[in-house]
N, C-alpha and C positions, 0 to 999 in steps of 0.2 A: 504494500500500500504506500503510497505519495502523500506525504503531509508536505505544506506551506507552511513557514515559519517565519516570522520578522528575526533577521541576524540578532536583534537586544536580547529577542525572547532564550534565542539558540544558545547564547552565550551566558544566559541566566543558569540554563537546566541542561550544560552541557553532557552530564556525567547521564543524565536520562534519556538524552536524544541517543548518546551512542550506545546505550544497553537497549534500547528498543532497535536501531538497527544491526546488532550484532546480532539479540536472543530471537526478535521479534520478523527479524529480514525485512524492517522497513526503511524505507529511502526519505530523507529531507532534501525540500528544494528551501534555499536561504533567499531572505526577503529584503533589498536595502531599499526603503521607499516602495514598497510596491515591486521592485524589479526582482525577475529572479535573477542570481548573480553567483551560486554557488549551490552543492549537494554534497549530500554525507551519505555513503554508502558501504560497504562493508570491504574490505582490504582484498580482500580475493577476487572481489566481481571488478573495483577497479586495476586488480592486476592483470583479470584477465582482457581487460577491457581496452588496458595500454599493448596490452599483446598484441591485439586484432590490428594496432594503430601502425604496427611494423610493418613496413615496405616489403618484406621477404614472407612473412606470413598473409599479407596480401597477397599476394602475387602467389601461393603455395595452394592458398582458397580456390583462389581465379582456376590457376590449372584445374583442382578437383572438380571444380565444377565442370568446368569444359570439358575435362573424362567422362562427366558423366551426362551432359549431353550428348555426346558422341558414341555414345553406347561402349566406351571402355572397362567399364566398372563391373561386376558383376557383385553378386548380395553372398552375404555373410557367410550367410548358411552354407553357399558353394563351397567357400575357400574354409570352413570349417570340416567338413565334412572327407575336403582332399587331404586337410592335415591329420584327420581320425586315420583315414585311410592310409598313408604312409607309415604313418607312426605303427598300426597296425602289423605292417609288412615289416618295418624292422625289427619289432619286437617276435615275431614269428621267424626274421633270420637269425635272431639273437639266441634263440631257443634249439634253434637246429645244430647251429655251431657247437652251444653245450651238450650236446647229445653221443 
């Protein structure tokens, strides 16, 4: 949830605003005059947030996408099911050899 806050208020009842967005997963937008001008959100969503902001992780997205436009991609379950399946076979060479 997004609460509005006047920055006086924020800075009154600092220690409460950041225990409701750490425990509570709420977001403050800061208020100077009316303006929003700042938010308070929890450490991890802004770190992954500055992540997204990378030129190189941009750019890693963009491709995946475009894999999977392009029909490059195949679902999960495929590429799990090959790795059962190998794993499989080695463990049944594994098995021979000790015999």
């Amino acid at each position: 949830m997004v609460h509005y806050l006047p920055i006086t208020k924020a800075r009154i009842n600092l220690g409460q605003v950041v225990r409701r967005v750490v425990r509570n997963k709420e977001y403050f937008i800061l208020e100077k005059d009316g303006i929003p001008v700042a938010g308070i959100l929890r450490a991890d969503e802004l770190e992954d947030y500055l992540e997204l902001q990378n030129p190189k992780v941009k750019r890693a997205i963009e491709k995946s996408n475009e894999d999977v436009r392009k029909g490059k991609t195949r679902p999960a379950e495929m590429l799990l099911a090959e790795f059962r399946k190998e794993n499989a076979a080695k463990r049944r060479a594994r098995r021979r050899k000790e015999v």
